[in-house]
Gaussian input, Z-matrix of N, CA and C with variables (Angstrom, degrees):
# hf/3-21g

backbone

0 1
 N
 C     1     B1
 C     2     B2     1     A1
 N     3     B3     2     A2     1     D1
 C     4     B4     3     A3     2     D2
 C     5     B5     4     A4     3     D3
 N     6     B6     5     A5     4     D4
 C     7     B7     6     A6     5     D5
 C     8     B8     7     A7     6     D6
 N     9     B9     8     A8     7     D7
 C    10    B10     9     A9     8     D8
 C    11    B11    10    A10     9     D9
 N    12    B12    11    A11    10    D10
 C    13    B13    12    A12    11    D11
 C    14    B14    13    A13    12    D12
 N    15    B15    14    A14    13    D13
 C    16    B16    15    A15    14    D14
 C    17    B17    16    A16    15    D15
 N    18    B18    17    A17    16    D16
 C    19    B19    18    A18    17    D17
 C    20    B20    19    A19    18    D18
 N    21    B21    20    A20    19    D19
 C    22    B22    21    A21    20    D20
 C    23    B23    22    A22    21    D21
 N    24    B24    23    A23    22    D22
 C    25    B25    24    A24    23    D23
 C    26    B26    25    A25    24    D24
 N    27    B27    26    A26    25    D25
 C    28    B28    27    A27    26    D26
 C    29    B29    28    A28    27    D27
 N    30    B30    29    A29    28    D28
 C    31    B31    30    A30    29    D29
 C    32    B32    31    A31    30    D30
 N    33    B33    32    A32    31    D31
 C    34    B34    33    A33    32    D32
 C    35    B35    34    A34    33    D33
 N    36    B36    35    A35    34    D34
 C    37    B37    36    A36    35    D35
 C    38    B38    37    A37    36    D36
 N    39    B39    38    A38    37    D37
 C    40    B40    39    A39    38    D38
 C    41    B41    40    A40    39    D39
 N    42    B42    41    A41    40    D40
 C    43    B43    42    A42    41    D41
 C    44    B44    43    A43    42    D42
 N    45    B45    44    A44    43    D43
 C    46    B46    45    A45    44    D44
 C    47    B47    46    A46    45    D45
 N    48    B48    47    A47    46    D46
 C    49    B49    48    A48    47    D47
 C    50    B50    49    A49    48    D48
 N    51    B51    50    A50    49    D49
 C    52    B52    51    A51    50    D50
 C    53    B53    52    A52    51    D51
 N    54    B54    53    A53    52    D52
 C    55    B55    54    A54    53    D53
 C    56    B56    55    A55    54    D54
 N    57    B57    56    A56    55    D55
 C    58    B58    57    A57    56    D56
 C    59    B59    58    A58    57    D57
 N    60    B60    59    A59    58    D58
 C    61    B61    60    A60    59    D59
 C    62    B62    61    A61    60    D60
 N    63    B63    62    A62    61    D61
 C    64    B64    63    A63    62    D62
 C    65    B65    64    A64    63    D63
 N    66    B66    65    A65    64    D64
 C    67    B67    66    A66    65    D65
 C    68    B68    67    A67    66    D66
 N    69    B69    68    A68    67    D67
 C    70    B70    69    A69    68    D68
 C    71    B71    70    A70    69    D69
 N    72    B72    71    A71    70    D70
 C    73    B73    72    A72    71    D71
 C    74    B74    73    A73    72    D72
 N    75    B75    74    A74    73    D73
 C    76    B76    75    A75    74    D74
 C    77    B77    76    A76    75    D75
 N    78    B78    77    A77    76    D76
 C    79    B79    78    A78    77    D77
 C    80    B80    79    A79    78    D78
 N    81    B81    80    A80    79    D79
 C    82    B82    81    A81    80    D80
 C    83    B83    82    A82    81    D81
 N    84    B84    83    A83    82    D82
 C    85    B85    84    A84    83    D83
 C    86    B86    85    A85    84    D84
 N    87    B87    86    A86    85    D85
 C    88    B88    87    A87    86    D86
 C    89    B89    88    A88    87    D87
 N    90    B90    89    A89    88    D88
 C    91    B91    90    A90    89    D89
 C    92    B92    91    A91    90    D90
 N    93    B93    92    A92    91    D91
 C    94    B94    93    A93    92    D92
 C    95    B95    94    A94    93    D93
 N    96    B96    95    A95    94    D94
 C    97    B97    96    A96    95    D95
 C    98    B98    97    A97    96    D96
 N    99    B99    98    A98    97    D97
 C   100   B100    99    A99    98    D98
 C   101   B101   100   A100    99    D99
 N   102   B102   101   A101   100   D100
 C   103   B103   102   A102   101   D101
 C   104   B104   103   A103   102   D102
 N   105   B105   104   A104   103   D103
 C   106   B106   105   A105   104   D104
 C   107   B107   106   A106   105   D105
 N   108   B108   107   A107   106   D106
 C   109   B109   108   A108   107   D107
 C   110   B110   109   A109   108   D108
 N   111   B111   110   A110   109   D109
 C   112   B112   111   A111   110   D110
 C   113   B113   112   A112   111   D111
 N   114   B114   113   A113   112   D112
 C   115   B115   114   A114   113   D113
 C   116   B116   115   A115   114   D114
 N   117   B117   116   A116   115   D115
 C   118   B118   117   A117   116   D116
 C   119   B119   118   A118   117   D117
 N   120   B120   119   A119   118   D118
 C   121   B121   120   A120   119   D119
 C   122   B122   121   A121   120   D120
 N   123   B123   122   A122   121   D121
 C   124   B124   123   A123   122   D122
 C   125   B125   124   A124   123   D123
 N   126   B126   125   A125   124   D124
 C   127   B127   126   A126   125   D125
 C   128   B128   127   A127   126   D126
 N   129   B129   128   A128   127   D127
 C   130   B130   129   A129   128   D128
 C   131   B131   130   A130   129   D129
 N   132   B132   131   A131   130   D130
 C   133   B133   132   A132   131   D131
 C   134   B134   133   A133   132   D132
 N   135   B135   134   A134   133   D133
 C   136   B136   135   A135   134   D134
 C   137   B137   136   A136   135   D135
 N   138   B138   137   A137   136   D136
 C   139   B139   138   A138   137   D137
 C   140   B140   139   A139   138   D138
 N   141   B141   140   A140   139   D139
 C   142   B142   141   A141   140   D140
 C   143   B143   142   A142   141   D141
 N   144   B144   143   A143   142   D142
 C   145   B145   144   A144   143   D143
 C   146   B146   145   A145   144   D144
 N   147   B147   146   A146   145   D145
 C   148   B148   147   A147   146   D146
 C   149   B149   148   A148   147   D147
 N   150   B150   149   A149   148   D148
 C   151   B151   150   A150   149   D149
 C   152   B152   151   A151   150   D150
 N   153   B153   152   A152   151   D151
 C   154   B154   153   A153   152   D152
 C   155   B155   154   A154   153   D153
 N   156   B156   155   A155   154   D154
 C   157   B157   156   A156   155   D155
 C   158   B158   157   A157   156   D156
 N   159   B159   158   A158   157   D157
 C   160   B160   159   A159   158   D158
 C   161   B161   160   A160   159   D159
 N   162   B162   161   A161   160   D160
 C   163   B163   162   A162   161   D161
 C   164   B164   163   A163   162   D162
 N   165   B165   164   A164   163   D163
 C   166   B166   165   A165   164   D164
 C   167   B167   166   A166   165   D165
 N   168   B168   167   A167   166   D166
 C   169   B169   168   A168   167   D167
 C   170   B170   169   A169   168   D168
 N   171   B171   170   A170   169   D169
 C   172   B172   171   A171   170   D170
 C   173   B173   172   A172   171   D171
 N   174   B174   173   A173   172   D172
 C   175   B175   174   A174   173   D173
 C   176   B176   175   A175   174   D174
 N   177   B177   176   A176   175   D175
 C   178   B178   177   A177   176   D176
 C   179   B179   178   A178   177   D177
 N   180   B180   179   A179   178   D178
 C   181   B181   180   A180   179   D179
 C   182   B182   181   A181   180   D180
 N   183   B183   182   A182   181   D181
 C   184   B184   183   A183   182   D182
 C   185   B185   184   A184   183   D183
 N   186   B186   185   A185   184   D184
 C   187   B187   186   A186   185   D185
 C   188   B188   187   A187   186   D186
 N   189   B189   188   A188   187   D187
 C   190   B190   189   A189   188   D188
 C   191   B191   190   A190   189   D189
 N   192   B192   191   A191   190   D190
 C   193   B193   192   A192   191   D191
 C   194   B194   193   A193   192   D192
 N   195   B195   194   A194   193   D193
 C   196   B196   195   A195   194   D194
 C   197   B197   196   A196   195   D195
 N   198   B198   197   A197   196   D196
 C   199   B199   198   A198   197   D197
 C   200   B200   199   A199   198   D198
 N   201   B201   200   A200   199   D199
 C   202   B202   201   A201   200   D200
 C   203   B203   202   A202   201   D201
 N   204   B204   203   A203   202   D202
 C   205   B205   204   A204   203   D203
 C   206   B206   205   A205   204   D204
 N   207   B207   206   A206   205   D205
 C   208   B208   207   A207   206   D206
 C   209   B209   208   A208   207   D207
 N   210   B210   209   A209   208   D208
 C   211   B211   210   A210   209   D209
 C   212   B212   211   A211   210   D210
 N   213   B213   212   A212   211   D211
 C   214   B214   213   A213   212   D212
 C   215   B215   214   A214   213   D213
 N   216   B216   215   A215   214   D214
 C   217   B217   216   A216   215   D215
 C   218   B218   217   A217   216   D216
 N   219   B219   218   A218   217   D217
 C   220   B220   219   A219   218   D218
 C   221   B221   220   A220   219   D219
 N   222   B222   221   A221   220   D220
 C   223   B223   222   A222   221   D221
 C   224   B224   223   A223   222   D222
 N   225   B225   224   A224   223   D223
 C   226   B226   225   A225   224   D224
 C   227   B227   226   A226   225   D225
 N   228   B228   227   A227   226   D226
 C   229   B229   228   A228   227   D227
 C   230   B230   229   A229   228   D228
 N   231   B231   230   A230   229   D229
 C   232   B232   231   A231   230   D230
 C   233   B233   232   A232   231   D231
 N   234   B234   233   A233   232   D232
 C   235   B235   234   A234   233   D233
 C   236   B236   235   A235   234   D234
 N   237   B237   236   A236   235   D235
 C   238   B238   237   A237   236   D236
 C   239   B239   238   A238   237   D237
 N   240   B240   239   A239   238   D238
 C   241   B241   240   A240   239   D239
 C   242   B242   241   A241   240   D240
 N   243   B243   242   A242   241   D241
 C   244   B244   243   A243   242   D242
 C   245   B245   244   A244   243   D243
 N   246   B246   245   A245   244   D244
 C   247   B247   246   A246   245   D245
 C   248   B248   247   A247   246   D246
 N   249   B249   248   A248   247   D247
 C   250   B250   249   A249   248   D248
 C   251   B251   250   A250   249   D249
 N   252   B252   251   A251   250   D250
 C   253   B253   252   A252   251   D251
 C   254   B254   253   A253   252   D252
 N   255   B255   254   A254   253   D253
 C   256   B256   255   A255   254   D254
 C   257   B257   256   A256   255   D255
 N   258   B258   257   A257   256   D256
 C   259   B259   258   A258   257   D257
 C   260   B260   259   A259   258   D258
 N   261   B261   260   A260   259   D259
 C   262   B262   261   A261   260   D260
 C   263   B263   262   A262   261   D261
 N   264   B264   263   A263   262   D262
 C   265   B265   264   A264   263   D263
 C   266   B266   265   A265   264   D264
 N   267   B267   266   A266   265   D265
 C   268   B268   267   A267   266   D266
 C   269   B269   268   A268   267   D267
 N   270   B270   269   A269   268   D268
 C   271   B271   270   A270   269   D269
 C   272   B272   271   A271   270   D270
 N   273   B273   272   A272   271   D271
 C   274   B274   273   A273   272   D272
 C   275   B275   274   A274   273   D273
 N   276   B276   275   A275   274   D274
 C   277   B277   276   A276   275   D275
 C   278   B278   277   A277   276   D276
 N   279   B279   278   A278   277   D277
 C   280   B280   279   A279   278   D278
 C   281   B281   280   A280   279   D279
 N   282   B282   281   A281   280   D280
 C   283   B283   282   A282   281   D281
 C   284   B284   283   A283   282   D282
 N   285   B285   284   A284   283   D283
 C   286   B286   285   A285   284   D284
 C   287   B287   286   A286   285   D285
 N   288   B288   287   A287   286   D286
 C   289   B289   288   A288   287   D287
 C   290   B290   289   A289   288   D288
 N   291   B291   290   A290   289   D289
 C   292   B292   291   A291   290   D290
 C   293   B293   292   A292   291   D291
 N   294   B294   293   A293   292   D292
 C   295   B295   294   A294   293   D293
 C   296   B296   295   A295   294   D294
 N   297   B297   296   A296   295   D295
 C   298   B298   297   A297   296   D296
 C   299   B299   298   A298   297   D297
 N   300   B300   299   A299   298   D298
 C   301   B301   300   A300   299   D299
 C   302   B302   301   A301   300   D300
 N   303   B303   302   A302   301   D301
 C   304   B304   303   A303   302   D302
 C   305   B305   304   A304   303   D303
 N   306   B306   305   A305   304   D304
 C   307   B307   306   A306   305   D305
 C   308   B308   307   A307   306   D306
 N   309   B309   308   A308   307   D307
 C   310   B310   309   A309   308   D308
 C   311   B311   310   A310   309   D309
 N   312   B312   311   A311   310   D310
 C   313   B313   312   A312   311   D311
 C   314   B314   313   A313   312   D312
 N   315   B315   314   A314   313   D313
 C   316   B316   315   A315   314   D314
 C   317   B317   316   A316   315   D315
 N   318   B318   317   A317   316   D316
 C   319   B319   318   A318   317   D317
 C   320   B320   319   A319   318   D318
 N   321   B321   320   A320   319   D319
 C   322   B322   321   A321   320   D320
 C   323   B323   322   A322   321   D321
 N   324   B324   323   A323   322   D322
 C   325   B325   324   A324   323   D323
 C   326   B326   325   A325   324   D324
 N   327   B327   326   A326   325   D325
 C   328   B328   327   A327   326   D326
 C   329   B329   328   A328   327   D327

   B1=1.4565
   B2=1.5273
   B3=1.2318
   B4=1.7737
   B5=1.7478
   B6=1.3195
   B7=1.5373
   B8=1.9795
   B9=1.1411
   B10=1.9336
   B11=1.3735
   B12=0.8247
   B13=1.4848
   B14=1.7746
   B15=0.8550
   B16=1.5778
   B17=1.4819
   B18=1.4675
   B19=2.1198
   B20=1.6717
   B21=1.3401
   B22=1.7224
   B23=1.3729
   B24=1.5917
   B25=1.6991
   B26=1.6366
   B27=1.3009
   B28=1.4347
   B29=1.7455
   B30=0.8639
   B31=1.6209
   B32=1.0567
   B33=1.8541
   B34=1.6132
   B35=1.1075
   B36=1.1543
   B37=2.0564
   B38=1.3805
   B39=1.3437
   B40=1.7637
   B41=2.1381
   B42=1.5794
   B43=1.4722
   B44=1.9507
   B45=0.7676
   B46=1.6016
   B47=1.9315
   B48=1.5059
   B49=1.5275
   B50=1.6012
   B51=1.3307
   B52=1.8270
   B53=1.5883
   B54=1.3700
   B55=1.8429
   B56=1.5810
   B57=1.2082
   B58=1.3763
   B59=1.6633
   B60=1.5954
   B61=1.5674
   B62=1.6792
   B63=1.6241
   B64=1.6277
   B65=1.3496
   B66=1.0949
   B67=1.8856
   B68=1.6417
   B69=1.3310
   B70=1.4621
   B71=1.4281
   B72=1.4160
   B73=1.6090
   B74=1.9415
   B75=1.1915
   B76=1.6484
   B77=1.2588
   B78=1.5348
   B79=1.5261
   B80=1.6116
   B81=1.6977
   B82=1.6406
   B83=0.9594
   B84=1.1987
   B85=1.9033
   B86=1.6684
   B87=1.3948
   B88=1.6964
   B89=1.3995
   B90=1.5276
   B91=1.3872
   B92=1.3939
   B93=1.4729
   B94=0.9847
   B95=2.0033
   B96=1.1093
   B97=1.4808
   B98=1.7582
   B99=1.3053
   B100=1.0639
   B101=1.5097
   B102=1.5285
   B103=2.0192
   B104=1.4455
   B105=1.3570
   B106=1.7081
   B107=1.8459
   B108=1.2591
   B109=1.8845
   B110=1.4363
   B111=1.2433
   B112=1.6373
   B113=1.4763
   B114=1.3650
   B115=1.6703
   B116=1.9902
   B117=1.2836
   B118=1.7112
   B119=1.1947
   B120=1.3991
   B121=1.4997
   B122=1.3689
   B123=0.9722
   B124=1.1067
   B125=1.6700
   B126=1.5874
   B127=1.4291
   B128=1.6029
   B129=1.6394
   B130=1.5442
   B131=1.6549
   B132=1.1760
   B133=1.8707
   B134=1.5558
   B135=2.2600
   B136=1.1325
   B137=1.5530
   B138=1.7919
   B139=1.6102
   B140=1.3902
   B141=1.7970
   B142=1.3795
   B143=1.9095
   B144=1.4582
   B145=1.5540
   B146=1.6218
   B147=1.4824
   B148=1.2784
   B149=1.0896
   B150=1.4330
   B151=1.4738
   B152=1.4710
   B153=1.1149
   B154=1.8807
   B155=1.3662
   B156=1.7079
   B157=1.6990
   B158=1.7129
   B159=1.6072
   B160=1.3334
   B161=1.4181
   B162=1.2325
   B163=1.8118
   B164=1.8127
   B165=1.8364
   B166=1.7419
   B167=1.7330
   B168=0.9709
   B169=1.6204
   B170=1.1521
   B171=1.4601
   B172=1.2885
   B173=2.0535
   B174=0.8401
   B175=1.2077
   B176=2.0316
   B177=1.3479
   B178=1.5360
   B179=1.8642
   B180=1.2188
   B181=1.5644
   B182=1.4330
   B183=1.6552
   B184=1.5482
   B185=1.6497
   B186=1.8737
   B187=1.6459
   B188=1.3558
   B189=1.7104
   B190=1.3284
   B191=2.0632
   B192=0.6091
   B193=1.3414
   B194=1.7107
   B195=1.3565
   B196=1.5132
   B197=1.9563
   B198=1.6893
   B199=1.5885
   B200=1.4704
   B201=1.5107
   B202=1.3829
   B203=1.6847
   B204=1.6962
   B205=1.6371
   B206=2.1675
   B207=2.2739
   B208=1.5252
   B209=1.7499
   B210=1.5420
   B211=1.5993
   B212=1.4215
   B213=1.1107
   B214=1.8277
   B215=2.0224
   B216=1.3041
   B217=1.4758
   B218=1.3910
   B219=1.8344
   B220=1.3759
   B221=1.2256
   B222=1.4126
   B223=1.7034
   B224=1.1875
   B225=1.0225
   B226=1.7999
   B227=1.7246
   B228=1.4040
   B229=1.4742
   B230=1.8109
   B231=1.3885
   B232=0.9187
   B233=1.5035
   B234=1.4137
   B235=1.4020
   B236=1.4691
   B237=1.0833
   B238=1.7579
   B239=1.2712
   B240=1.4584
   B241=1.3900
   B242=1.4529
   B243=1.0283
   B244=1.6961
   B245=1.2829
   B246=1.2545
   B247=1.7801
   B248=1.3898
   B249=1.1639
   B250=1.7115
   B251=1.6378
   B252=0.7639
   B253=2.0177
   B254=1.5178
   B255=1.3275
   B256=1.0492
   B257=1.6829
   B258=1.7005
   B259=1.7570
   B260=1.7733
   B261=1.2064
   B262=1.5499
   B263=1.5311
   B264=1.5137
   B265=1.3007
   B266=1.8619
   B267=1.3341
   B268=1.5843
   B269=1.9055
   B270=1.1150
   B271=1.6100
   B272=1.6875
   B273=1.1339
   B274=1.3224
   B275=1.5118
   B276=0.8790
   B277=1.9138
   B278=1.1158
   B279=1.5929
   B280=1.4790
   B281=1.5514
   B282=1.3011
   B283=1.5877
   B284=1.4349
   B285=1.5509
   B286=1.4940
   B287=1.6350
   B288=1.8633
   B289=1.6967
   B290=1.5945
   B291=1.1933
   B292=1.4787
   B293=1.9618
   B294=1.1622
   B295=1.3370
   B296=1.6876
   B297=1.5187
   B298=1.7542
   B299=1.8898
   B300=0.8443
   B301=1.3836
   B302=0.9660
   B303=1.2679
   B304=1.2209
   B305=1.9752
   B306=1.7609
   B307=1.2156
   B308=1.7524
   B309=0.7201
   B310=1.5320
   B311=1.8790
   B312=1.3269
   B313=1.4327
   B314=1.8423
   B315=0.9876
   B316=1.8080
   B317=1.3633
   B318=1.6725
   B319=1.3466
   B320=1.3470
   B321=1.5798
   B322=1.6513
   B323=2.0020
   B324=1.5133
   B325=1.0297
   B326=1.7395
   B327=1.5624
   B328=1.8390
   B329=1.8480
   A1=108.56
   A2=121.40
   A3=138.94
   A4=83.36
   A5=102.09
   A6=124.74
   A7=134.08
   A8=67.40
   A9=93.00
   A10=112.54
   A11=141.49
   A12=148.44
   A13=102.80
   A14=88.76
   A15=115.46
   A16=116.94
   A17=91.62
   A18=101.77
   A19=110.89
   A20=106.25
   A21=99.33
   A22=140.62
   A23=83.59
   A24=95.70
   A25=93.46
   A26=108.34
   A27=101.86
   A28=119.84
   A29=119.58
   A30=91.71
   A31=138.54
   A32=112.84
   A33=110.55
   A34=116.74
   A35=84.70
   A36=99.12
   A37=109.93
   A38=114.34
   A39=123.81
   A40=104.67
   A41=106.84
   A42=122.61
   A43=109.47
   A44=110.80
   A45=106.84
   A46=87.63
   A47=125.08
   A48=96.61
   A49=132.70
   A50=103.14
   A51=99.84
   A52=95.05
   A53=119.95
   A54=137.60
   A55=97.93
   A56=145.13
   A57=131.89
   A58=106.38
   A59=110.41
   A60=102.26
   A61=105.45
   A62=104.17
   A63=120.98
   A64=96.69
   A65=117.89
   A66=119.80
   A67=118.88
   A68=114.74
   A69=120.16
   A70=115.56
   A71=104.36
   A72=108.34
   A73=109.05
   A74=103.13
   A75=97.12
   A76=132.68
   A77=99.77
   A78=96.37
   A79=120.65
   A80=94.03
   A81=96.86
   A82=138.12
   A83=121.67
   A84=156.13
   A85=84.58
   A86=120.42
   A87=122.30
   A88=112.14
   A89=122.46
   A90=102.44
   A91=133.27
   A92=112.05
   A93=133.53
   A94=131.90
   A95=109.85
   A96=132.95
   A97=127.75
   A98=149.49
   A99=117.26
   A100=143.23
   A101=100.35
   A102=116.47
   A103=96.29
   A104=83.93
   A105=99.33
   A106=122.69
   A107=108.00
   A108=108.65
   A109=117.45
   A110=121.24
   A111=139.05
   A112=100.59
   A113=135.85
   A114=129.58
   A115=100.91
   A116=87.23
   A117=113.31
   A118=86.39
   A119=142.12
   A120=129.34
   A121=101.27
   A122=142.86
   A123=163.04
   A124=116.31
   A125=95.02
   A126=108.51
   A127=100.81
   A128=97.20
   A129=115.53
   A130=110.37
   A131=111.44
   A132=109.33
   A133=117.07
   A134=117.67
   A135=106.83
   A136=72.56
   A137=99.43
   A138=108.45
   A139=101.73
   A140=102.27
   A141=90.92
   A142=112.28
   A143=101.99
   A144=105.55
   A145=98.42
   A146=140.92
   A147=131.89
   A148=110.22
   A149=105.62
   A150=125.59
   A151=88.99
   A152=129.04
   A153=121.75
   A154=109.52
   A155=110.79
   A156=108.17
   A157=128.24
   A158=95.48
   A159=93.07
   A160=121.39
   A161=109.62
   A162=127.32
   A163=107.03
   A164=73.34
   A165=94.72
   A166=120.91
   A167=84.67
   A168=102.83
   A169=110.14
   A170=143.94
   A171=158.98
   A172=77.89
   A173=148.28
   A174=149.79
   A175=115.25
   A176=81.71
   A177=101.62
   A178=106.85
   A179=105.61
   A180=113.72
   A181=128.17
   A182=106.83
   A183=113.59
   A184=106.58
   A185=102.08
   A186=88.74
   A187=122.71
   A188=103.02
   A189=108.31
   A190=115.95
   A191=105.95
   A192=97.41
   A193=103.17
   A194=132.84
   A195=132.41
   A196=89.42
   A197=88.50
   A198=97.45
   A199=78.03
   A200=127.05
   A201=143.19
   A202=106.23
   A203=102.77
   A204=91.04
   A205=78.26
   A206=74.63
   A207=101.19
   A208=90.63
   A209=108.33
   A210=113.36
   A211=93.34
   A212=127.36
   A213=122.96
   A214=103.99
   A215=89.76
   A216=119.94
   A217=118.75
   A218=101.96
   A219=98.26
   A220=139.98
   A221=118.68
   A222=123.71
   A223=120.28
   A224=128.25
   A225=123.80
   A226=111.11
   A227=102.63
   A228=96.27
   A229=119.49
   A230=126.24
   A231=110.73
   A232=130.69
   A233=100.16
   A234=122.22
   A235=129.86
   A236=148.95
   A237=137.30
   A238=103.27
   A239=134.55
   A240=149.53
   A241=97.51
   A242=112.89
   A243=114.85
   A244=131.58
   A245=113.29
   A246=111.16
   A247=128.72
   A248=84.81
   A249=100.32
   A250=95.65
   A251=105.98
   A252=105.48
   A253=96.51
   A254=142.42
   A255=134.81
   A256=136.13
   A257=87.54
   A258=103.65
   A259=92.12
   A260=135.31
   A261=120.63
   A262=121.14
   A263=99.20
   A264=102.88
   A265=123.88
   A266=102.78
   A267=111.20
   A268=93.44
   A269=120.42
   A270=116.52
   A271=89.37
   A272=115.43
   A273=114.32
   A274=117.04
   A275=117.07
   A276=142.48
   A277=103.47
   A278=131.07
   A279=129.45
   A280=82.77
   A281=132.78
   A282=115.33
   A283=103.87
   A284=103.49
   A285=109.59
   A286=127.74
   A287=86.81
   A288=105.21
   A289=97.76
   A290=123.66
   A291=97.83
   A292=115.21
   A293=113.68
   A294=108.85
   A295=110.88
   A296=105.08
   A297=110.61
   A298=82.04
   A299=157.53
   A300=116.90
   A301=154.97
   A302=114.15
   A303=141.52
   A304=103.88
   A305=103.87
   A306=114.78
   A307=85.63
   A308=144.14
   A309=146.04
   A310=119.22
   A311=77.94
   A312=88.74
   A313=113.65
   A314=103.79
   A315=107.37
   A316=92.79
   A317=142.35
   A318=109.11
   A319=110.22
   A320=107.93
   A321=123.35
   A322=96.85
   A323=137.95
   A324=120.06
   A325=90.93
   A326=100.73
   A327=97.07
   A328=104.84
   D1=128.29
   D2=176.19
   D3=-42.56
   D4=137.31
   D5=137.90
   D6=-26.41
   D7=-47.68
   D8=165.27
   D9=-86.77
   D10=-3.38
   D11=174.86
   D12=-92.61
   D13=-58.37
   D14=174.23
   D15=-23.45
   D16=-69.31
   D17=175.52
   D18=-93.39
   D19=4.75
   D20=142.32
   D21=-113.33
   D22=19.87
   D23=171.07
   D24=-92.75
   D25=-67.30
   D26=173.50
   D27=-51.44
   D28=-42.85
   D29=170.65
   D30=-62.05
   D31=-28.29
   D32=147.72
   D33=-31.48
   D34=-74.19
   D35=-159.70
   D36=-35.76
   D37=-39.44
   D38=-168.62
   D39=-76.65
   D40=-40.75
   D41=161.75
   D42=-66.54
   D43=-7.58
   D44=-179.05
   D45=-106.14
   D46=-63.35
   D47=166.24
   D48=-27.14
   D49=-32.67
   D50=-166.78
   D51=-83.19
   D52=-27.83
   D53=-165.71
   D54=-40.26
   D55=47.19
   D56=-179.69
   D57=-164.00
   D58=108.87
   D59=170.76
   D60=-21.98
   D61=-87.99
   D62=-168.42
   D63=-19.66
   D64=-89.04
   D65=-178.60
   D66=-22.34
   D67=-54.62
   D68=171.71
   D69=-48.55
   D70=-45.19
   D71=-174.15
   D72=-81.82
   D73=-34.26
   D74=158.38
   D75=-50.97
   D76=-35.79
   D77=-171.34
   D78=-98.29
   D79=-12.83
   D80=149.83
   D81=-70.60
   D82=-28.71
   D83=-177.38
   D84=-63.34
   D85=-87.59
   D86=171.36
   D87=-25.89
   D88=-63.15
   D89=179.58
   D90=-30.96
   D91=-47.97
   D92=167.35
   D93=-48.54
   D94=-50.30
   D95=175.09
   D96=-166.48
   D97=99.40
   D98=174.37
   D99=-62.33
   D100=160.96
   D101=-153.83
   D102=-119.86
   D103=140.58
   D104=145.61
   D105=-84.02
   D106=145.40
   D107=178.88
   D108=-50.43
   D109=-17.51
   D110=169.27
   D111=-76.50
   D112=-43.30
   D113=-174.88
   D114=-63.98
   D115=-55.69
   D116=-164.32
   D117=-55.53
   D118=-49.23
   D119=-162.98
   D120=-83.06
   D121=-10.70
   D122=173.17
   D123=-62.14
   D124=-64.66
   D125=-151.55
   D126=-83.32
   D127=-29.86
   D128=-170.83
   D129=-89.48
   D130=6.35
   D131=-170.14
   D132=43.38
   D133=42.35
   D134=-157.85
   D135=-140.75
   D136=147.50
   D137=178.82
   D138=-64.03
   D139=164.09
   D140=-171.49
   D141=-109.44
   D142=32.83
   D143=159.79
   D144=-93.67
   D145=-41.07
   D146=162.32
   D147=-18.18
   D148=-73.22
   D149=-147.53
   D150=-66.88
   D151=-77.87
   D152=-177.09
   D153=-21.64
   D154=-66.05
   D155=177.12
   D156=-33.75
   D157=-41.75
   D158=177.74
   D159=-82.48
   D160=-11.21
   D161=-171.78
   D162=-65.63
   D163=-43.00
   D164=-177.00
   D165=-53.71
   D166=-30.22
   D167=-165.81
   D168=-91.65
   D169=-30.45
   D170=-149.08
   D171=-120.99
   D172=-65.66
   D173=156.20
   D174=-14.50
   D175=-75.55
   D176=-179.57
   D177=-54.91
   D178=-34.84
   D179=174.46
   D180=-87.49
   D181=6.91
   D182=164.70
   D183=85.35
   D184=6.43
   D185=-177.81
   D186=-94.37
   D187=-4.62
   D188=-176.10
   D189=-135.96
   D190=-176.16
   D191=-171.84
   D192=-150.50
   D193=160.49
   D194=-161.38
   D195=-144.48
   D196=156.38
   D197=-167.31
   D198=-139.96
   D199=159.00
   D200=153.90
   D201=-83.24
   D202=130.76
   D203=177.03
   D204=-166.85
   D205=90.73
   D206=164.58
   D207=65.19
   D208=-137.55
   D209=-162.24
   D210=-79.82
   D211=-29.99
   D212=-165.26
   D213=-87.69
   D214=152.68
   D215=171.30
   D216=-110.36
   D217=95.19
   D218=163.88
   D219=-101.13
   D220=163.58
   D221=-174.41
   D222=-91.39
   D223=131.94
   D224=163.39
   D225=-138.00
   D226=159.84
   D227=-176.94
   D228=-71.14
   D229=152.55
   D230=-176.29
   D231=-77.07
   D232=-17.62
   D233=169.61
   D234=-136.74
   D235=-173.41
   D236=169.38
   D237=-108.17
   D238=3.69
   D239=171.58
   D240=-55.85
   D241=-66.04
   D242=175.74
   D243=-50.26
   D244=-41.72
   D245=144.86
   D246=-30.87
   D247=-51.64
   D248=-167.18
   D249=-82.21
   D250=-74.15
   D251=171.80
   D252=-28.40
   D253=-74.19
   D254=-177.63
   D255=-24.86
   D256=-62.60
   D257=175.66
   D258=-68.48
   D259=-46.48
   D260=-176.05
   D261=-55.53
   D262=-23.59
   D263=173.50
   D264=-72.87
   D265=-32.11
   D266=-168.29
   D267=-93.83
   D268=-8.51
   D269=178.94
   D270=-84.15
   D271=-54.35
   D272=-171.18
   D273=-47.16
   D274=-42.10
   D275=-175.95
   D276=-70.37
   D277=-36.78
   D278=-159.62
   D279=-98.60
   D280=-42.67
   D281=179.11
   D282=-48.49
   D283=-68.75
   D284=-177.12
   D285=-5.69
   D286=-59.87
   D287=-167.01
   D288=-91.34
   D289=-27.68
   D290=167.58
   D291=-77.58
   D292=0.18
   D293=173.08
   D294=-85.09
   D295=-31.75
   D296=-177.04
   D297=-90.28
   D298=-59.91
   D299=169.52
   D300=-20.88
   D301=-41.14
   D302=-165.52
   D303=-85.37
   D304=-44.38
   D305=-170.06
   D306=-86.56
   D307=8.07
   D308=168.03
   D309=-82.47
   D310=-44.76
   D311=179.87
   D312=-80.77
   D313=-34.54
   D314=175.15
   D315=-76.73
   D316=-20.19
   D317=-172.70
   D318=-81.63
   D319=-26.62
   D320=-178.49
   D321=-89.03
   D322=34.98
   D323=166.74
   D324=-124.52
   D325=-5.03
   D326=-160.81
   D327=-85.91

């Protein structure tokens, strides 16, 4: 397999980690402060074997990282890259939708 094939297998793979509302909203939630899977189930109205599954995965994908504190396991992001990846993501989307707006409105002016 080409070299170039290569770092778009892995960048899927790393874009298929983010592939999940729940996950998105975790990792904004982290931006913010890190949680234990008891807050998140909490904060998110989501059982908290979900919430682990998805922890796992966002974990397993290098986006999050875990600290011991006493009996609980907390989360934090692994980097502030993801913040920032994040907000680039929702600027991008709001262009997006003001561009299909925009082409919305000339189809309903034509």
């Amino acid at each position: 397999m080409p070299e170039g094939n290569q770092v778009h297998l892995i960048k899927a793979a790393f874009l298929k980690v983010l592939a999940h509302p729940l996950r998105l909203r975790i990792l904004e939630l982290l931006g913010q402060k890190e949680q234990s899977v008891g807050q998140f189930a909490q904060m998110l109205s989501v059982d908290q074997p979900t919430v682990s599954r998805h922890l796992g995965i966002l974990k397993q994908g290098g986006l999050v990282t875990t600290r011991q504190d006493g009996a609980s396991v907390i989360y934090r992001l692994q980097n502030e890259e993801t913040v920032q990846l994040l907000q680039q993501l929702t600027e991008l989307l709001k262009r997006k939708l003001q561009v299909d707006q925009e082409l919305l409105k000339s189809v309903e002016e034509s």
